[in-house]
Legacy VTK file of the C-alpha trace (Angstrom):
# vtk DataFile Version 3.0
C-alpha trace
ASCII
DATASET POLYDATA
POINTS 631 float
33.103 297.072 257.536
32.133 296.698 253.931
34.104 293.859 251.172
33.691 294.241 247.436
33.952 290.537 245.123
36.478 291.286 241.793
33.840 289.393 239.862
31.368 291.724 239.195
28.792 289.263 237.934
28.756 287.405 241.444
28.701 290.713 243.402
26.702 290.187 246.614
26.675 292.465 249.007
28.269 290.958 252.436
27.932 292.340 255.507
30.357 291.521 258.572
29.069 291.432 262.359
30.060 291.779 265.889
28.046 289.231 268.364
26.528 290.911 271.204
25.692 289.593 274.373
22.042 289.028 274.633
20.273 291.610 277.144
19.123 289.638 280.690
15.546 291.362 280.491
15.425 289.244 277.010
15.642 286.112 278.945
13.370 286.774 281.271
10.814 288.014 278.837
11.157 284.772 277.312
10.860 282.800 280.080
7.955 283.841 281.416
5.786 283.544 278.280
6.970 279.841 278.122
5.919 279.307 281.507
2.288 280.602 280.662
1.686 278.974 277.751
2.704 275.775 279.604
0.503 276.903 282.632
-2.255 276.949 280.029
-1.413 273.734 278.533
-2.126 272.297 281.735
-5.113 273.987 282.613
-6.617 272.773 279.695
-5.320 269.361 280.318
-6.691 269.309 283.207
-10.026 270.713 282.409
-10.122 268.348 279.676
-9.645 265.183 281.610
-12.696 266.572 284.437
-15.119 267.139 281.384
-14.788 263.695 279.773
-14.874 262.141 283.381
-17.379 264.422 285.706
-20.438 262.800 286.852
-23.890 264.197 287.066
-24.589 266.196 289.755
-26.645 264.714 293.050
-30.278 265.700 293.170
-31.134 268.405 295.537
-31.527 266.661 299.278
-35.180 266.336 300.521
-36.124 268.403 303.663
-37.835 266.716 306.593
-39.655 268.714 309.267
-37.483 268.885 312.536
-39.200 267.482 315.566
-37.913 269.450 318.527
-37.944 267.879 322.106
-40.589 269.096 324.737
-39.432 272.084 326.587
-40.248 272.692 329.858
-42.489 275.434 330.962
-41.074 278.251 332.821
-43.076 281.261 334.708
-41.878 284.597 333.281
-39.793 285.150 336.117
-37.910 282.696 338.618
-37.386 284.680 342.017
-34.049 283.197 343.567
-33.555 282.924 346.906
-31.871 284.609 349.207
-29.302 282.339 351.276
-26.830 284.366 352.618
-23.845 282.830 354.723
-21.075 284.032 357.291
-17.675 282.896 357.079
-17.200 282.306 361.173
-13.791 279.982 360.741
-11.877 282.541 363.243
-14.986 283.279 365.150
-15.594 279.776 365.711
-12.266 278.906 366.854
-11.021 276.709 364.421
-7.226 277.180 363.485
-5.921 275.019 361.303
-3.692 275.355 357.841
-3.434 272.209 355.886
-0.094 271.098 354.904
0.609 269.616 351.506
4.498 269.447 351.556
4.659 271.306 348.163
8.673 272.667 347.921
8.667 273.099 344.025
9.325 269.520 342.986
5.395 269.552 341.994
4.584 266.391 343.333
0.634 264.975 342.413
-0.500 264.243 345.586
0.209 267.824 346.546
-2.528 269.131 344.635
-5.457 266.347 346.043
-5.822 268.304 349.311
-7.698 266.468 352.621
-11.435 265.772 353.422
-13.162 266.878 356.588
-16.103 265.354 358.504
-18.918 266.456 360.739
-19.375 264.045 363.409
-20.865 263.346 367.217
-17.868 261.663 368.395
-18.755 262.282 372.035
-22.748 261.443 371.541
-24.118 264.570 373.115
-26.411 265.707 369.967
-24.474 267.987 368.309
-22.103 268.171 365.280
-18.023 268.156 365.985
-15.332 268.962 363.293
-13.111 266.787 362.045
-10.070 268.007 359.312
-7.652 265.695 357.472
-3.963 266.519 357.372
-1.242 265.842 354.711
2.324 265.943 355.830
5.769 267.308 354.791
7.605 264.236 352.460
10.086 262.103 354.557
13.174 263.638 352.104
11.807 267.723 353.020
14.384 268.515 355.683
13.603 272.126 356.550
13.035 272.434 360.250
9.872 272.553 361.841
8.406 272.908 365.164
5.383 271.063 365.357
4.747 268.440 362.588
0.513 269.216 360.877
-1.276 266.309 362.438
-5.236 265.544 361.820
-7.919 268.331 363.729
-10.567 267.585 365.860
-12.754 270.074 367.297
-15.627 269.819 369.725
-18.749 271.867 369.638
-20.229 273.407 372.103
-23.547 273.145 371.072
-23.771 276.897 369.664
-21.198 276.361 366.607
-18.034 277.592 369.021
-15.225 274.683 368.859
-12.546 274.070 370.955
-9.783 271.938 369.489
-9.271 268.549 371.131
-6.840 266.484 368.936
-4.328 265.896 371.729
-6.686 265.219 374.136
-8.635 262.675 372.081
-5.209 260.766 370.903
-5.449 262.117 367.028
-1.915 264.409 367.198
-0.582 262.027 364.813
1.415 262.970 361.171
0.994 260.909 358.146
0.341 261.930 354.468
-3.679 261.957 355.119
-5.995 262.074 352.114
-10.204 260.772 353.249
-11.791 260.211 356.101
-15.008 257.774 356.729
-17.234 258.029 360.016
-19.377 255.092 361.598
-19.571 252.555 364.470
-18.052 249.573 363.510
-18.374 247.396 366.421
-22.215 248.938 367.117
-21.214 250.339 370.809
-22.840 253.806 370.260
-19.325 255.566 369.417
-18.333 256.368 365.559
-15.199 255.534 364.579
-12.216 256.763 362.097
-10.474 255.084 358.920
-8.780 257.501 357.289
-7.033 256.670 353.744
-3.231 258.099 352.873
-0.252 258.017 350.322
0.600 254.510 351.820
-0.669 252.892 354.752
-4.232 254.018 356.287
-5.552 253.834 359.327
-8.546 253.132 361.911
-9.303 254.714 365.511
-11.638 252.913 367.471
-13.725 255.248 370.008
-13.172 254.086 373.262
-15.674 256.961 374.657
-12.692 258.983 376.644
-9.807 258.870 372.953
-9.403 257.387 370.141
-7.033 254.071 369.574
-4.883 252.922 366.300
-6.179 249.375 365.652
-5.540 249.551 362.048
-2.982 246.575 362.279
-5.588 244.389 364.382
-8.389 244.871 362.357
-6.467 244.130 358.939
-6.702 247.554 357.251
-3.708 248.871 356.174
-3.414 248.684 353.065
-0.494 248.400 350.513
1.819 250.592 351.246
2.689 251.584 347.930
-1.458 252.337 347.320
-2.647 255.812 347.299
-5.997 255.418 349.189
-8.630 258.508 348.606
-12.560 258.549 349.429
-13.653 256.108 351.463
-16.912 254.613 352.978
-19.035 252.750 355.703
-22.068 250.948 354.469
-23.660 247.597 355.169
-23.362 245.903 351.855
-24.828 242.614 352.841
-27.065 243.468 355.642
-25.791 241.723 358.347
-26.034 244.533 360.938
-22.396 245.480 360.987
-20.582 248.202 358.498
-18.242 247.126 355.883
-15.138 249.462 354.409
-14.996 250.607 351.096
-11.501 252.022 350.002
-10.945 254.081 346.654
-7.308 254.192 345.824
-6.216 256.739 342.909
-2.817 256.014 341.435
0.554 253.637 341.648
2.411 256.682 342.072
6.126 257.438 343.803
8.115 260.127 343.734
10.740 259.045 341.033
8.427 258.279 338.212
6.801 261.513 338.756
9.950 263.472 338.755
11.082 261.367 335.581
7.631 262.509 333.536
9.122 266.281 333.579
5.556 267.465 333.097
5.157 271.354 331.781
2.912 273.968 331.387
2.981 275.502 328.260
5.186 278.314 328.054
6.261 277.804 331.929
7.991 275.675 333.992
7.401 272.322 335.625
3.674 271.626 336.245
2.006 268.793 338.017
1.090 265.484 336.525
-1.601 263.952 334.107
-3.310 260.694 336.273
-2.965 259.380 332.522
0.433 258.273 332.646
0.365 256.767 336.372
-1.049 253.178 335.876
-4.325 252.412 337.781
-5.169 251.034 341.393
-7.824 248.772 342.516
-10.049 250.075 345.167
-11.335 247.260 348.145
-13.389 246.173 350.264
-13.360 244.686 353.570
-15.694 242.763 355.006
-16.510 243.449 359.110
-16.283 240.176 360.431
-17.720 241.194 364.145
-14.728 240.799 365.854
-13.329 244.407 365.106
-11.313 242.305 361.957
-11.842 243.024 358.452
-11.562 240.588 355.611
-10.326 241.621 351.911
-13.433 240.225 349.969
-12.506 242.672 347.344
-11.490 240.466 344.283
-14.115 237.400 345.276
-17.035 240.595 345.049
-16.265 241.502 341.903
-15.215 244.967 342.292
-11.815 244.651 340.842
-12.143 246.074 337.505
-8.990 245.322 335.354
-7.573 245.582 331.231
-8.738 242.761 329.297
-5.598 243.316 327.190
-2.702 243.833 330.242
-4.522 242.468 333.277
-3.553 245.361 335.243
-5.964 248.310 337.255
-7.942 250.326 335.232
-9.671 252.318 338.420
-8.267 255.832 339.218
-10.687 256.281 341.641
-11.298 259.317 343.777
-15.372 259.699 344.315
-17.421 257.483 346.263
-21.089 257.344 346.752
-23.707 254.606 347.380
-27.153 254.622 346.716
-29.863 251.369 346.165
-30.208 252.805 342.425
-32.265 249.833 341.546
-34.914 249.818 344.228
-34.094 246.213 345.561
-33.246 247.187 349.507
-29.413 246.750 348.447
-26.889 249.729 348.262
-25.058 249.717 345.183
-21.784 251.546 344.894
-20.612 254.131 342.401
-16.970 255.096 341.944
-16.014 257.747 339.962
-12.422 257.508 337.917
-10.156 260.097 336.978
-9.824 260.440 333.291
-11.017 256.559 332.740
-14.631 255.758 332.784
-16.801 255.662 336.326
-17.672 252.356 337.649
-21.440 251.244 338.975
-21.624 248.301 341.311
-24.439 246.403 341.227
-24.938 244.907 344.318
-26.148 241.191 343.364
-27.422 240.131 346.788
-25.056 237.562 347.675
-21.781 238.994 348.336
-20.995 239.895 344.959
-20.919 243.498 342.553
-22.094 243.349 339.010
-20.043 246.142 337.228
-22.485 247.987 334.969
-21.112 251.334 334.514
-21.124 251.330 330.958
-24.357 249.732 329.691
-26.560 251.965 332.516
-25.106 255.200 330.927
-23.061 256.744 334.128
-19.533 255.355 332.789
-18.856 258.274 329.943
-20.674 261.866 329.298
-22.856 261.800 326.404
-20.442 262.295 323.634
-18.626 258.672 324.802
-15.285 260.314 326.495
-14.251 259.741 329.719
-13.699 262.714 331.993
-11.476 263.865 334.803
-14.264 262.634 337.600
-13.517 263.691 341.003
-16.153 264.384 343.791
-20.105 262.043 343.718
-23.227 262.493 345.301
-26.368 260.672 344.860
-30.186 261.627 345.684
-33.632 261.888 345.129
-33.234 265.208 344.196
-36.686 265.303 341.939
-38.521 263.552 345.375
-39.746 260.723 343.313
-38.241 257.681 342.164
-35.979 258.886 340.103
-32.304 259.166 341.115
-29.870 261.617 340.571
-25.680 260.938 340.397
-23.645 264.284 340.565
-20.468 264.023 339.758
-17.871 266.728 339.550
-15.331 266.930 336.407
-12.175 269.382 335.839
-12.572 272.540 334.245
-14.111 272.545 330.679
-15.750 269.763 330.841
-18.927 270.652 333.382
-20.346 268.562 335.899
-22.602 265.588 335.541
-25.842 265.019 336.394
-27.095 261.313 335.470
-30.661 260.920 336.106
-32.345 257.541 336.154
-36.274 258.083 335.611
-37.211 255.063 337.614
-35.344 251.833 338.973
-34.370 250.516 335.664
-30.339 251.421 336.031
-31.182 253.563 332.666
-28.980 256.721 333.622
-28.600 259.812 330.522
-26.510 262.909 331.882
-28.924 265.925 332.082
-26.850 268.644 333.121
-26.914 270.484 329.830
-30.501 269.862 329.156
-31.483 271.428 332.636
-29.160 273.595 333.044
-26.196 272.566 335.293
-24.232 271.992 332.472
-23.427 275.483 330.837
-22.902 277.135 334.373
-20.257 274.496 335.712
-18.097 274.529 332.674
-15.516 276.732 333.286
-15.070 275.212 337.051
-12.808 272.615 338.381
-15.154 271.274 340.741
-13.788 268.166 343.589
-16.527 268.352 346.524
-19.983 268.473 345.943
-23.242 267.267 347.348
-26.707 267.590 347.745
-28.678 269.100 350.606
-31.602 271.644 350.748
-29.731 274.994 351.381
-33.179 276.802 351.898
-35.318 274.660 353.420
-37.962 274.811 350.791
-38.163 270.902 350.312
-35.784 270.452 347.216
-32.694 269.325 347.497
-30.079 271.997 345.821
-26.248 271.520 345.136
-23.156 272.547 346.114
-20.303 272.640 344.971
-16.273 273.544 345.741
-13.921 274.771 343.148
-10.195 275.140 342.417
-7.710 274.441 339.828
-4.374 272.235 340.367
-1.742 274.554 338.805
-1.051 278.438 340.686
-0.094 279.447 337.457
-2.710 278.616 335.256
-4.255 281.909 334.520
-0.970 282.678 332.926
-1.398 280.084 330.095
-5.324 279.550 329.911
-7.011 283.261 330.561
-10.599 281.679 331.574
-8.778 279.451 334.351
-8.146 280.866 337.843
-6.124 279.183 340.231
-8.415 279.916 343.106
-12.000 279.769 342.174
-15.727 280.769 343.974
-17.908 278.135 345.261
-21.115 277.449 344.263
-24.444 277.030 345.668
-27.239 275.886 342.347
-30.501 276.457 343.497
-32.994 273.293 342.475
-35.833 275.772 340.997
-37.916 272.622 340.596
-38.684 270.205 337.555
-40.676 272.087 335.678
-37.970 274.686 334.553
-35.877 274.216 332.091
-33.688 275.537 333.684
-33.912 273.210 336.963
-30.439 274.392 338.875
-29.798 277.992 338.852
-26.516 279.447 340.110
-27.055 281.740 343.051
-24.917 284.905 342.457
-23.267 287.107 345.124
-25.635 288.829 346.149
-27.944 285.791 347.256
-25.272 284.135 349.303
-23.236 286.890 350.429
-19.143 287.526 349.624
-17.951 285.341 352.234
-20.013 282.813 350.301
-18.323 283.784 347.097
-14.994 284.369 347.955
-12.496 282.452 345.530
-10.416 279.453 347.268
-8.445 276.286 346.611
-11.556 274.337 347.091
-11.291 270.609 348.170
-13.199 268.320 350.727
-16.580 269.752 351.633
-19.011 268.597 354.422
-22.589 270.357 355.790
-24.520 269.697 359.398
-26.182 271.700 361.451
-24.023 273.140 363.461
-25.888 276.172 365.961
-28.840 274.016 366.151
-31.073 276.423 364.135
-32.277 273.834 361.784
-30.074 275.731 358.777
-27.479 273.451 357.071
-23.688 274.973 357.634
-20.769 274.156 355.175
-17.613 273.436 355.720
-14.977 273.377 352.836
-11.381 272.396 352.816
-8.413 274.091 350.946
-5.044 273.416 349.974
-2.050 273.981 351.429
-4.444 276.736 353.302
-6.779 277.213 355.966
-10.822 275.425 355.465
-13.365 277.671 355.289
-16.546 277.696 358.330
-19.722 279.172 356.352
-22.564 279.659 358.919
-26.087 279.550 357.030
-28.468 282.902 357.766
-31.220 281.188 356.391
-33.344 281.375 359.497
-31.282 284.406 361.422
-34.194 286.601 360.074
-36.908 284.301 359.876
-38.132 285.739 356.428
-38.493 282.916 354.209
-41.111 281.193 357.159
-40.027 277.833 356.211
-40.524 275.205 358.585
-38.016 271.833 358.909
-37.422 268.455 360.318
-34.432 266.934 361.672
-34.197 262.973 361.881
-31.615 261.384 363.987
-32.226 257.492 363.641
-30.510 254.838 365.942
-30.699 251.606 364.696
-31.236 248.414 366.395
-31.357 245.523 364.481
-29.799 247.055 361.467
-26.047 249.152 361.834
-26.615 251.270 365.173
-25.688 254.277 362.297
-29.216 253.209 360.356
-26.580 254.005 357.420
-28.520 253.038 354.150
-31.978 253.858 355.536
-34.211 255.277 353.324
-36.603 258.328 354.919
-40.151 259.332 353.411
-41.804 262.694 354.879
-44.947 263.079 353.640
-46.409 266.430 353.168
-50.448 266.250 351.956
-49.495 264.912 348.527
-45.992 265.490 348.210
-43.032 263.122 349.751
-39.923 264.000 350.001
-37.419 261.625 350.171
-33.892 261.159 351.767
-31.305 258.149 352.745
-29.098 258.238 355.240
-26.150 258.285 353.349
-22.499 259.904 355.340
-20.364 259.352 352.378
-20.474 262.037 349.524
-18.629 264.581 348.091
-15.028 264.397 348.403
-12.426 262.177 350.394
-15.472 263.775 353.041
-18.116 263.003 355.216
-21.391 264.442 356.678
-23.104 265.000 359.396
-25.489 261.674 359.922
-29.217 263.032 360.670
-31.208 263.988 357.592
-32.497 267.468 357.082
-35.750 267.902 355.430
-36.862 271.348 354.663
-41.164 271.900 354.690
-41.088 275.151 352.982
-44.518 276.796 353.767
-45.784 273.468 355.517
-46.139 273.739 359.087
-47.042 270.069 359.831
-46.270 266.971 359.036
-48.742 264.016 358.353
-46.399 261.202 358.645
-42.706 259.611 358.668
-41.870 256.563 357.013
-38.652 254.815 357.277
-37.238 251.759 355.993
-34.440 250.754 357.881
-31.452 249.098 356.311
-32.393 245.697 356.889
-35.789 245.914 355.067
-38.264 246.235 358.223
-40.221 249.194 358.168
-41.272 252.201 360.481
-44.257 255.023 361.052
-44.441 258.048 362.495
-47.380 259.607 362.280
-47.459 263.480 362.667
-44.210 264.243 364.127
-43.613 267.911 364.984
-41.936 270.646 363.027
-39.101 272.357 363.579
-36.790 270.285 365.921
-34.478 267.395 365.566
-35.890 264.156 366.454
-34.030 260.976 367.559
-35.824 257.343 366.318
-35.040 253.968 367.372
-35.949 251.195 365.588
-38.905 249.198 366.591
-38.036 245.472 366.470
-40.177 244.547 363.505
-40.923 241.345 362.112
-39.714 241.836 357.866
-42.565 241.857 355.608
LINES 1 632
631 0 1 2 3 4 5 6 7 8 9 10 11 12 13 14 15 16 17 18 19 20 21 22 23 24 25 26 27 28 29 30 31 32 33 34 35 36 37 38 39 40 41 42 43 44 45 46 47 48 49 50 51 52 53 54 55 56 57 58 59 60 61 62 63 64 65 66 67 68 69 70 71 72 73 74 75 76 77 78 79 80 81 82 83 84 85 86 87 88 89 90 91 92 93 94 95 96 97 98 99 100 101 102 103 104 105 106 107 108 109 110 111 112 113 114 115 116 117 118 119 120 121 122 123 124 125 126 127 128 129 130 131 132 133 134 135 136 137 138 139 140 141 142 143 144 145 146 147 148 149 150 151 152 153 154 155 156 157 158 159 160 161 162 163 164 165 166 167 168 169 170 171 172 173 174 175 176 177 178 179 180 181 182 183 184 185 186 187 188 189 190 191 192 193 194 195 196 197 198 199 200 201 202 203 204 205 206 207 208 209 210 211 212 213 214 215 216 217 218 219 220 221 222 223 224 225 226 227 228 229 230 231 232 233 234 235 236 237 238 239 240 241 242 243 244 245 246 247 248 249 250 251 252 253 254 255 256 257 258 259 260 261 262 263 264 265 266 267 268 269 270 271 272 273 274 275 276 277 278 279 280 281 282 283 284 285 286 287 288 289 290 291 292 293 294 295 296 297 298 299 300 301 302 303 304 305 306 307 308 309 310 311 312 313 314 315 316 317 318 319 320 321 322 323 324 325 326 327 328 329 330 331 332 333 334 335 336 337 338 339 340 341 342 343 344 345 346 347 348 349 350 351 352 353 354 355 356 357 358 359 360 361 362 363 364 365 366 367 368 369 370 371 372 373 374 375 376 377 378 379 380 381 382 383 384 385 386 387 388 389 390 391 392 393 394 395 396 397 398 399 400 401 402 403 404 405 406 407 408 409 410 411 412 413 414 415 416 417 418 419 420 421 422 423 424 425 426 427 428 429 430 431 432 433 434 435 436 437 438 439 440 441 442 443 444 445 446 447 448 449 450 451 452 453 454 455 456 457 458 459 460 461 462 463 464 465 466 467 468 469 470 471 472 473 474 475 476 477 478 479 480 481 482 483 484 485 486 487 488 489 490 491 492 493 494 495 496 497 498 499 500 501 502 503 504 505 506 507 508 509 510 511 512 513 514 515 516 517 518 519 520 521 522 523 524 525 526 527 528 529 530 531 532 533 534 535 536 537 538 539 540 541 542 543 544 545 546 547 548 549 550 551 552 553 554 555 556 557 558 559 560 561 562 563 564 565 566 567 568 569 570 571 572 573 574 575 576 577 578 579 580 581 582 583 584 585 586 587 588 589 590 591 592 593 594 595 596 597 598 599 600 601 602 603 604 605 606 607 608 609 610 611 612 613 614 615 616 617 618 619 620 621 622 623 624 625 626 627 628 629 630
């Protein structure tokens, strides 16, 4: 609406308005260009401040050429063999389920399993059966029949058992984890310690059963210990066999309960060894009398935290081998998820731990791995040694090789081979042995995971998993262990199981090696080897049985040299390997093509030596030792 001023000299127009609520689109219009321009502002700031402060760019790096390490020569093509083997458990008679006492609670020593053992407990030349037993848990009160008790099964000479437990006084229940075979008191009759979740025990062979004597002879144990592969070797060459005991875990059932442990995604799942403190493994001394002596902390074997003072062993892999070339056996332990332990023998009662500095303690990147199952060899036949050790899944198994006797060990399963075709397995037995006779020693191996359900929450993992046989192609491949697939070995062969324990003899007297492999919570597995069924590979072998005299009446520890025109092949007699296992005691040499034999060398565990010129092929031979003055 218009106004008009009376005073027409001041007339100014005036104009009267309404205010009008500003439009929202306005706003935002508005804000948004003062947002960019004070985006900009500090874009330009900040540009600003790099200019005035940037430095001068590097100059461009030098290239150096790359030296790449010498590769081995390989032939065009590697022809693998064919060793083909028969599952004969049923056939042979053995019936026996091992017994865990799993009931959901998902209690660690449920997944472990038992060892097994070929053995000549009645001395008439040919290899018996022997199979550890777990138990049900005191607090499991579901009925049962007949409570699992250890298996022992006597050959007939032909590989057909017949079970004798009752007979020879080994019907007896306890939560059984490794066994060790050897004659103790030298009367001609191996004995039994077997280790446990709590006390262990010993048998002594009377020749008509076996007797408890654990609590005379002084082996025990704590009861609270958790006692896994175990060992008879002559550590200070006195003649008679001293104990070694690997013990895993402090472990009971309330603090594994109180971890609630789970799989991803799932339910309970069994425990990491990480958060069970350590146990020291020991050893006793034979003392002649059939008593043992606890030398264990005054040897030096007693590895323990600088920091706490407490156990840092997990052990559950035993092996010994003299890896220094002094006439001593040294001792290796592997450890669960903390580093492995090497035991120098010093010569006077006492273990040097040297693990770390000789390069067997870690894998190559520094870590520590989850170590179960150890072998040791000559596997190259020269004086280099091999240490196998097997590792959980994803993280391959070891092979630390030692060029000569300088306790220099570097783990050369990836460079040669064994390292890329192991990975994925979750290997606990394993040892070495010449599967087909062609004067190498190959590997075996037994695989299974911990958890039923792990396929469920890792898709590469399998619960149940094939053994495997790695055929030693020789040095001079790169590839030095191949696998063998199914068709070389057959589908008995590669049938998935919970693989455990694992043993090999000769078991039909065919000069073949047979395996034996244990499961959990299910029955073991009887592979008969084929090798020689057909007789087309032609290769010729030797079978050594020694009987020592003035050394252990087992000749445990002595070292065997065939020699074959200019190659020597080279074994020790050596029981203890793989896992919570044992094998058979004579020493299988395959000849390959050879059909003689120019000599036999052996130096017995106490240092004297022994020749046997020319012995003859194909058969097993039994050697006493000569009473020989020492050099």
């Amino acid at each position: 609406m218009k106004t008009e001023n009376k005073d027409s000299s001041d007339t100014v127009p005036q104009v009267e308005t309404e205010e009008v609520p500003a439009d929202d689109s306005v706003i935002g219009t508005a804000l948004m260009w003062s947002a960019a321009v004070a985006l900009l502002l500090v874009i330009v700031g900040a540009f600003s401040l790099w200019w005035f402060n940037r430095t001068e760019p590097p100059p461009p790096p030098q290239q150096t050429p790359l030296t790449l390490p010498k590769v081995r020569q390989t032939p065009t093509t590697v022809t693998r063999p064919n060793i083909l083997f028969t599952d004969i458990t049923e056939e042979a008679g053995i019936r026996f389920v091992h017994e865990n006492g799993a009931t959901g609670e998902k209690l660690l020593p449920e997944t472990m399993g038992g060892g097994c053992a070929f053995l000549d407990f009645d001395d008439d030349g040919d290899q018996d059966l022997l199979l550890v037993n777990s138990n049900r848990w005191p607090w499991d009160k579901r009925p049962q029949e007949t409570p699992p008790t250890l298996a022992l099964y006597q050959n007939d000479g032909t590989g057909k058992f017949a079970d004798v437990t009752k007979q020879w006084g080994l019907d007896v229940s306890f939560y059984g984890m490794g066994v060790a075979v050897g004659d103790y008191d030298n009367d001609g009759r191996v004995d039994l310690f077997f280790t446990a979740v709590g006390p262990n025990r010993l048998f002594h062979n009377t020749g008509e059963r076996f007797v408890d004597v654990t609590e005379v002879a002084g082996l025990v144990g704590g009861a609270n210990e958790w006692g896994t592969s175990c060992g008879w070797f002559d550590y200070d060459n006195d003649g008679r066999l001293d104990l070694f005991v690997c013990n895993y875990v402090r472990w009971n059932r309330e603090f594994d309960l109180a971890q609630n442990f789970q799989l991803t995604g799932g339910g309970r799942a069994y425990g990491r060894p990480q958060v069970f403190e350590g146990s020291h493994p020991h050893l006793y001394h034979n003392d002649g009398d059939g008593k043992f002596s606890d030398v264990s902390k005054q040897a030096g074997i007693q590895v323990e935290y600088e920091a706490t003072g407490t156990a840092l062993a997990k052990s559950l892999g035993l092996s010994f081998a003299d890896v220094d070339g002094d006439g001593l056996l040294d001792v290796v332990v592997t450890n669960d998820t903390v580093r492995n332990f090497l035991f120098r023998n010093q010569g006077d009662g006492s273990f040097d731990e040297v693990g770390v500095p000789s390069g067997i303690a870690f894998d190559n990147n520094g870590k520590a791995r989850g170590a179960m199952g150890a072998d040791a060899a000559h596997f190259r036949n020269n004086n280099s040694v091999g240490i196998a050790v097997g590792n959980f899944s994803n993280e391959m198994t070891a092979l630390y090789v030692a060029r000569d006797t300088n306790l220099q060990f570097r783990d050369e399963a990836v460079s040669n081979g064994l390292g890329p075709v192991t990975r994925l397995e979750l290997t606990f037995g394993l040892f070495f042995f010449d599967a087909d006779l062609d004067g190498r020693l190959d590997l075996f191996a037994a695989n299974g995971h911990l958890e039923e359900d792990i396929n469920k929450v890792q898709a590469s993992q399998h619960y149940e998993q094939p053994p495997q046989l790695l055929w030693n192609s020789g040095p001079e491949h790169p590839d030095e262990f191949l696998p063998l697939p199914v068709d070389n070995t057959g589908e008995d062969f590669a049938r998935p199981m919970v693989g455990r324990g694992t043993s090999f003899a000769d078991i039909d007297g065919d000069g073949d090696l047979d395996i034996l492999i244990t499961a959990v919570g299910r029955e073991p597995r009887l592979l008969r080897n084929d090798l020689l069924s057909t007789k087309k590979p032609g290769h010729h072998w030797l079978r050594l049985k020694l009987i020592g005299k003035q050394c252990n009446r087992d000749a445990i520890g002595s070292m065997v040299e065939v020699q074959l025109g200019k190659r020597t092949l080279k074994q020790q007699v050596m029981p203890t390997r793989s896992y919570l296992s044992q094998t058979e005691l004579p020493v299988t040499f395959g000849l390959g093509q050879a059909e003689k034999v120019d000599h036999v060398r052996i130096r017995w565990a106490d240092g004297t030596t022994q020749e046997i010129p020319s012995p003859e092929v194909d058969r097993l031979i039994r050697i006493e030792q000569q009473p020989i003055t020492k050099p």
